[in-house]
C-alpha positions as CSV (number, residue, x, y, z in Angstrom):
1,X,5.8,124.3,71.4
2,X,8.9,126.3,70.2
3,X,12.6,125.2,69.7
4,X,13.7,128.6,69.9
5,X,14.7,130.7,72.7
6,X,12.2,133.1,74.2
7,X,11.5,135.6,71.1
8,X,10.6,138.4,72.9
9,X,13.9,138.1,74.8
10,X,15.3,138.6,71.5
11,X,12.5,141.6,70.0
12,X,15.2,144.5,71.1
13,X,18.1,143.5,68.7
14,X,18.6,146.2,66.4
15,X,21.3,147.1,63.5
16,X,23.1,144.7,61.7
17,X,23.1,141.0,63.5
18,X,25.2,139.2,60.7
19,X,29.1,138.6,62.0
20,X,30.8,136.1,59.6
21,X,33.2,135.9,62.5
22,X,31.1,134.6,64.8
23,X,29.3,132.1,62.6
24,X,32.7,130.5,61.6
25,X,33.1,130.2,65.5
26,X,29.8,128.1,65.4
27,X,30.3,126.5,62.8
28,X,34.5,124.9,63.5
29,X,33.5,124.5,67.5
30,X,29.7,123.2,67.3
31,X,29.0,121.9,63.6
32,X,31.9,120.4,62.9
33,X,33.8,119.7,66.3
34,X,37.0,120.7,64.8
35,X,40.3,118.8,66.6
36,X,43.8,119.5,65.9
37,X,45.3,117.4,62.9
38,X,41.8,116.9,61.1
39,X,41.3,117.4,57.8
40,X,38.0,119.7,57.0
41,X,37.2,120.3,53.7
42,X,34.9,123.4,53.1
43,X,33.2,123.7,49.4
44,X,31.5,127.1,49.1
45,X,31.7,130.0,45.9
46,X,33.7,133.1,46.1
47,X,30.4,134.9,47.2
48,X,31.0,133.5,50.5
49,X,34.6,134.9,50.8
50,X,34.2,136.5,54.3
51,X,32.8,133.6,55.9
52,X,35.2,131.6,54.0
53,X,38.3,133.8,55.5
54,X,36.7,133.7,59.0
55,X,36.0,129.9,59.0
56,X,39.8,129.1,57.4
57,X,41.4,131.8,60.5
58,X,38.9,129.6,63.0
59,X,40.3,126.2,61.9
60,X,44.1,126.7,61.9
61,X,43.5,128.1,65.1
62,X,41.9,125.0,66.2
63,X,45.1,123.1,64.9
64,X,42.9,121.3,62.1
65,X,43.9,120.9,58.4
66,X,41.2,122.9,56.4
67,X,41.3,122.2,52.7
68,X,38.9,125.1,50.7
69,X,37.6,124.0,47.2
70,X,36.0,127.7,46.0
71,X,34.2,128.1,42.4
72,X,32.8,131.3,40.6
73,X,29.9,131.3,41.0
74,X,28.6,129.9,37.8
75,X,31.0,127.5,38.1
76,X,28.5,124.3,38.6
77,X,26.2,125.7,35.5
78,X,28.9,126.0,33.1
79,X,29.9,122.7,33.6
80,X,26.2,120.8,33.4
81,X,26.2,123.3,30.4
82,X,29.6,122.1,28.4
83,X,31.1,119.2,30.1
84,X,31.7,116.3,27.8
85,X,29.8,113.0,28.2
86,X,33.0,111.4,29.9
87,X,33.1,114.1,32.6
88,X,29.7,113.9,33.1
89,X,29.2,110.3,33.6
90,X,32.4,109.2,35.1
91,X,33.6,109.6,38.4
92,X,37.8,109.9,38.8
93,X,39.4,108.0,41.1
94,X,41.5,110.7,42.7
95,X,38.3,112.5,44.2
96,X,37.3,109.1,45.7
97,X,40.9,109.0,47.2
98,X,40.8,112.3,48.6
99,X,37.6,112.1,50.2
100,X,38.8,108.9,51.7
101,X,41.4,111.0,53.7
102,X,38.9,114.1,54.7
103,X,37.3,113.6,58.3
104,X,34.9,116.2,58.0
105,X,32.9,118.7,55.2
106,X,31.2,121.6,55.3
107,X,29.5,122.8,52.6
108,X,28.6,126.6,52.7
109,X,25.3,127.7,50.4
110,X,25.4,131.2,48.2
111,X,22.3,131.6,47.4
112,X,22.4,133.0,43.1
113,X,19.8,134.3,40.8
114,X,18.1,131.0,38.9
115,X,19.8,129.8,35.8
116,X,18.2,130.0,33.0
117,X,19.0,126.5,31.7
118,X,19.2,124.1,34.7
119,X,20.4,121.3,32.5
120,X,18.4,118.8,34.3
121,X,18.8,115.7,32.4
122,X,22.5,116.5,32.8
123,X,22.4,116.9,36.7
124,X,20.9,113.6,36.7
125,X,23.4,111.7,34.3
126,X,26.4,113.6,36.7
127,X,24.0,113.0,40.1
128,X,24.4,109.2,39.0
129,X,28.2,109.1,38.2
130,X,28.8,110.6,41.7
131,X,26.9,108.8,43.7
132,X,29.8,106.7,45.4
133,X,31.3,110.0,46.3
134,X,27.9,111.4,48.0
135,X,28.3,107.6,49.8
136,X,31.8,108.6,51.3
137,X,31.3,111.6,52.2
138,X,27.8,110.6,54.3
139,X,29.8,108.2,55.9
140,X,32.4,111.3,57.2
141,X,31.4,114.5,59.4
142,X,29.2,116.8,57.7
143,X,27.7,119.6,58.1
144,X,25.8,122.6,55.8
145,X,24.8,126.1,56.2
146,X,24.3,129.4,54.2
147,X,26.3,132.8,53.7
148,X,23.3,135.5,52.8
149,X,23.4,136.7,49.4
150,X,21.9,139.7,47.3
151,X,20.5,136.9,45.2
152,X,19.2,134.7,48.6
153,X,17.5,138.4,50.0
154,X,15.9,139.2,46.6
155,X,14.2,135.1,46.9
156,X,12.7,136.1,50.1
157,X,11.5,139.2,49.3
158,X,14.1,141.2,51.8
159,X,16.8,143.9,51.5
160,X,20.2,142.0,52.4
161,X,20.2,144.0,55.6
162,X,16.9,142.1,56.7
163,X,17.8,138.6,55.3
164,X,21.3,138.7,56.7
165,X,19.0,139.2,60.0
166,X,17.0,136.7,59.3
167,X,19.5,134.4,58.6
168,X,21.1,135.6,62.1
169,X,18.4,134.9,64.3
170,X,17.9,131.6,62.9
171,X,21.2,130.2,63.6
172,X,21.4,131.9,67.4
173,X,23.9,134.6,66.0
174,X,21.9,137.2,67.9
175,X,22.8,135.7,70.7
176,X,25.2,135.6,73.7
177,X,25.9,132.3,73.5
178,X,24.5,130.9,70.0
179,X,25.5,126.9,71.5
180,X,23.4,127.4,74.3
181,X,20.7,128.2,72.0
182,X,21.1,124.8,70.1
183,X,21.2,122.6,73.5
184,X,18.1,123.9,74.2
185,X,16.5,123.2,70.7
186,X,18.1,119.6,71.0
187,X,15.8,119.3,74.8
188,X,12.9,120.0,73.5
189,X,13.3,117.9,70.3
190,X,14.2,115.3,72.5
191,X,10.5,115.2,73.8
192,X,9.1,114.9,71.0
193,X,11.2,111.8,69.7
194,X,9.9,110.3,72.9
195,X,6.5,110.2,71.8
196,X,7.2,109.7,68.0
197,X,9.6,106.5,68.9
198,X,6.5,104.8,69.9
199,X,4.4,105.1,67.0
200,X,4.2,102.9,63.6
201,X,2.6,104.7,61.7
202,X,2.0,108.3,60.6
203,X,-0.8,110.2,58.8
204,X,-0.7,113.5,57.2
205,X,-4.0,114.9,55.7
206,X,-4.1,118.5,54.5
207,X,-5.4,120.6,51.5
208,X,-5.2,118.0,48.7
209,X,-3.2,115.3,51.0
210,X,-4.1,112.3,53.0
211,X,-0.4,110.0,52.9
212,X,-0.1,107.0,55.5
213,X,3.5,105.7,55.9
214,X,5.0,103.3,58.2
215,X,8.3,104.2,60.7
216,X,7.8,100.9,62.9
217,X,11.4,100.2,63.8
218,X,13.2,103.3,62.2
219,X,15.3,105.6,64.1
220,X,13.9,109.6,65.1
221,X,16.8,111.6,64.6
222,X,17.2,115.1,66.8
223,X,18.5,117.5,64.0
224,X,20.2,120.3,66.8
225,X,22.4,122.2,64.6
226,X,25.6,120.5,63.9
227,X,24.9,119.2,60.5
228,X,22.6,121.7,59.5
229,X,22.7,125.2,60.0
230,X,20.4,126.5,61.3
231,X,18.4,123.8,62.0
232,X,15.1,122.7,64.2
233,X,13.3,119.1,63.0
234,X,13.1,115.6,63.9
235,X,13.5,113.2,60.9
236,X,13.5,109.2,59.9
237,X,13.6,107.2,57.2
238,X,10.2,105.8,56.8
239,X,9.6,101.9,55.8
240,X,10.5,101.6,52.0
241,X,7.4,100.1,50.7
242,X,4.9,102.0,53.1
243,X,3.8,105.0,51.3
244,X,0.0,105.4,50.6
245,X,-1.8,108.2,49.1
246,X,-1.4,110.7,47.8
247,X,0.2,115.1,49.2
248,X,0.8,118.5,47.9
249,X,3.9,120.3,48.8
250,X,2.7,123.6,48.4
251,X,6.3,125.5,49.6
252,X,8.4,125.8,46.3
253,X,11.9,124.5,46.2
254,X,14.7,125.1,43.7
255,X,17.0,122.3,41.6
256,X,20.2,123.3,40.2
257,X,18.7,127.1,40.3
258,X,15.7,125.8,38.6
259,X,12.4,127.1,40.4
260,X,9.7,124.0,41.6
261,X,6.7,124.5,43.2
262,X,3.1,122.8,42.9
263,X,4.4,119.3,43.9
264,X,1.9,116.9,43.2
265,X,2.6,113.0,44.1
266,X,0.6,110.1,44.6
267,X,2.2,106.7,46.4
268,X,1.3,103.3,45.7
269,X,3.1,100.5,48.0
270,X,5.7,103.2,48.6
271,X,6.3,104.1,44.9
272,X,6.0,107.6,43.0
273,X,2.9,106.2,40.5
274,X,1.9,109.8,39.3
275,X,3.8,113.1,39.5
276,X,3.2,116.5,38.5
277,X,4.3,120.0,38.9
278,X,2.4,123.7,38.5
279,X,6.1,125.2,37.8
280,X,9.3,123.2,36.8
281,X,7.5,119.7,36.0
282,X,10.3,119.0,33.5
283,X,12.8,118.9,36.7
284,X,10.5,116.6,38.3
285,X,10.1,114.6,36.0
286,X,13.7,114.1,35.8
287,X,14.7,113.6,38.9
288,X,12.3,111.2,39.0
289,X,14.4,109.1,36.6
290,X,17.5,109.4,38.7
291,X,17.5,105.9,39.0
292,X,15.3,103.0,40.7
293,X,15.7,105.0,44.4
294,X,14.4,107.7,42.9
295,X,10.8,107.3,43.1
296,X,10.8,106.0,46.9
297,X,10.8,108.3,50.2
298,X,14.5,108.1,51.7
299,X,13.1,110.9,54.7
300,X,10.6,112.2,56.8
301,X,10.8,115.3,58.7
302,X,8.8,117.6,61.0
303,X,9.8,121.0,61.4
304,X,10.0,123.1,64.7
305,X,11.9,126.4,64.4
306,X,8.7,128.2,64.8
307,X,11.1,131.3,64.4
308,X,11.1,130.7,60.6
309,X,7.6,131.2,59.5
310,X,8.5,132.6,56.4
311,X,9.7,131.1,53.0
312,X,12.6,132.0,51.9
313,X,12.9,130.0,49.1
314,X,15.6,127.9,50.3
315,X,15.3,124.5,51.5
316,X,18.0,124.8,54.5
317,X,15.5,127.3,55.9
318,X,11.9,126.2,54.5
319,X,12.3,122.5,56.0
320,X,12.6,123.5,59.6
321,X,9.4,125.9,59.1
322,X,7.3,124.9,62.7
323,X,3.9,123.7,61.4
324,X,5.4,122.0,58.1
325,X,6.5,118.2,57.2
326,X,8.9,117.7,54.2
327,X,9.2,114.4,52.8
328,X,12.6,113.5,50.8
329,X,12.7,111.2,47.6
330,X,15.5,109.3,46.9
331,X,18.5,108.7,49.7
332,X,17.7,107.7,53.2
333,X,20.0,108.5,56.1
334,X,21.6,104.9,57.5
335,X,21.7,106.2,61.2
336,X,17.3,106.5,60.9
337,X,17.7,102.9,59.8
338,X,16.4,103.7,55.7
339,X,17.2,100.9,53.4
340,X,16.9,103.5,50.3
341,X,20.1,104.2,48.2
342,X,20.0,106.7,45.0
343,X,22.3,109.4,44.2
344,X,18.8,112.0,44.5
345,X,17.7,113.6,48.0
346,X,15.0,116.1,47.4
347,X,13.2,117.3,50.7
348,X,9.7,118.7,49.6
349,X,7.8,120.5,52.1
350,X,4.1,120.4,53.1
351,X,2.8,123.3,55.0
352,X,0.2,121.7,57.3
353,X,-0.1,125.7,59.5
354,X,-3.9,126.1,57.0
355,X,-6.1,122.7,58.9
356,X,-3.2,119.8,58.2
357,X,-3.1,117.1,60.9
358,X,0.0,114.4,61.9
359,X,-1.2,111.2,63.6
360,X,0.4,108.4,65.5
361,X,-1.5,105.6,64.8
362,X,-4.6,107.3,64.9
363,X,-3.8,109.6,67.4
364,X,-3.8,113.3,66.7
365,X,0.0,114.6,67.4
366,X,0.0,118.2,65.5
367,X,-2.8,120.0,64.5
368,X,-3.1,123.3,62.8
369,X,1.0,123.3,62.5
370,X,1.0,122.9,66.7
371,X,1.9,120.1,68.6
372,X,-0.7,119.0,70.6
């Protein structure tokens, strides 16, 4: 099965595919439903600056309030790296206050070269202090996407001509009418929930995996575009104590430009009992001590954009892989029904395209990284 539009339909496209322009159209009018007299807050670095422009243009013309908060692009590192103990485990009152009055953000990624230093312990203490804020603004519209960067290309192993491409087709950009594209990603999803609403329990086995979970009464989410883009998974918040066994996420992520990849978890009565990491264990490790969420699953996903089969080293893109399950730690989504709270949400992906297997309750629903 594919969520995408026919790809050979799309094979001819030549030249360069990227247009800021139109992706701020996308983004005001579908992700964000945009209405006169709302206030939208967009958070994104100066690297994003055309976007940025486009998107602010796109708003005011919709009659909405945008608000822009833009950083340097080191901005976030030098302050994990030299803020004071106060900054970073306090939270002011003013930022609650101001998200209070926002109706909608969009956060915009820019995609750098990894830090050095990540500072995790840091993020952690700051991750902690914030977490009320993370609350709020869950509880508002949301929505997050990606501007293609040198630094994003370079990850994937593409000149920004072909990433800016790739990051293009993913979102529809290449085509006539991009919202069409995501109505037809939400039908198909929509079949799948269908089936998964009726199971209890799942089962993923794989190289070095074999995790049983229970979703019996959770809510299967259609993830369609509008919060993130691109998009293309169904996801829930699995039952809190449920987690058996033991996976591999063999896809590496990043954390605060900090490089992690060899995942290694085992579960016992839905806990994280033993974790370990080929690269970037001390980040694990970390994050793991968050706080007492931490340590539980607050997500479960499947992706289906069977038009990203590549890693790109980015989670926005690497989670909707078709033929791949991430599992998050830490913060569950309310509208799946997930009872987890904690101020971490980590999606960590398992590629199940090399013999992996899903069941529903014994039954075999994807097999080889193909719905069956």
């Amino acid at each position: 099965m594919s969520t995408l539009p026919d790809d050979a339909s799309r094979a001819d496209h030549s030249g360069a595919l990227y247009d800021p322009v139109k992706h701020a159209e996308l983004l005001a009018a579908y992700c964000l439903d945009a209405q006169p007299g709302q206030r939208v807050q967009v958070s994104a670095t100066t690297l994003a600056l055309p976007l940025v422009e486009a998107l602010h243009r796109e708003l005011l013309a919709r009659e909405a309030r945008p608000v822009l908060r833009l950083e340097y692009p080191e901005q976030q590192d030098d302050f994990y790296r030299f803020a004071s103990a106060e900054l970073l485990d306090t939270l002011h009152p003013a930022d609650l206050a101001d998200m209070e009055h926002t109706d909608a953000t969009l956060r915009i990624l820019t995609p750098q070269n990894p830090a050095q230093d990540g500072q995790p312990e840091r993020r952690t203490r700051h991750a902690r202090a914030t977490a009320p804020l993370s609350q709020l603004r869950s509880q508002r519209r949301w929505s997050l996407t990606l501007y293609p960067t040198e630094a994003g290309a370079q990850a994937a192993g593409l000149s920004l001509g072909q990433y800016q491409n790739f990051v293009a087709r993913a979102m529809f950009l290449d085509l006539p009418d991009p919202v069409g594209g995501w109505d037809a990603v939400r039908g198909r999803q929509a079949g799948l929930i269908e089936r998964l609403s009726k199971a209890d329990e799942v089962r993923i086995k794989g190289p070095e995996t074999d995790l049983t979970l229970s979703v019996k009464g959770r809510t299967w989410a259609n993830s369609d575009g509008k919060r993130n883009m691109p998009s293309g998974e169904v996801f829930t918040g699995p039952v809190e104590g449920s987690a058996e066994g033991h996976i591999y996420y063999g896809l590496p992520t990043s954390v605060g430009g900090r490089l992690v990849s060899g995942i290694r978890l085992e579960f016992r009565s839905g806990k994280v009992v033993a974790a370990s990491a080929e690269v970037g264990q001390d980040v694990l490790l970390a994050s793991l001590e968050t706080d007492a969420g931490a340590r539980f699953l607050g997500e479960l996903g499947i992706g289906t954009n069977y038009g990203i089969q590549t890693p790109s080293r980015n989670i926005l893109f690497d989670e909707k892989i078709g033929g791949t399950v991430h599992l998050a730690l830490g913060k569950s989504y309310p509208e799946t029904g997930g009872l987890n709270q904690s101020a971490l949400h980590w999606d960590m992906i398992c590629d199940l395209r090399g013999g992996g297997e899903i069941l529903l309750d014994g039954e075999l629903f994807q097999s080889g990284g193909q719905f069956v």
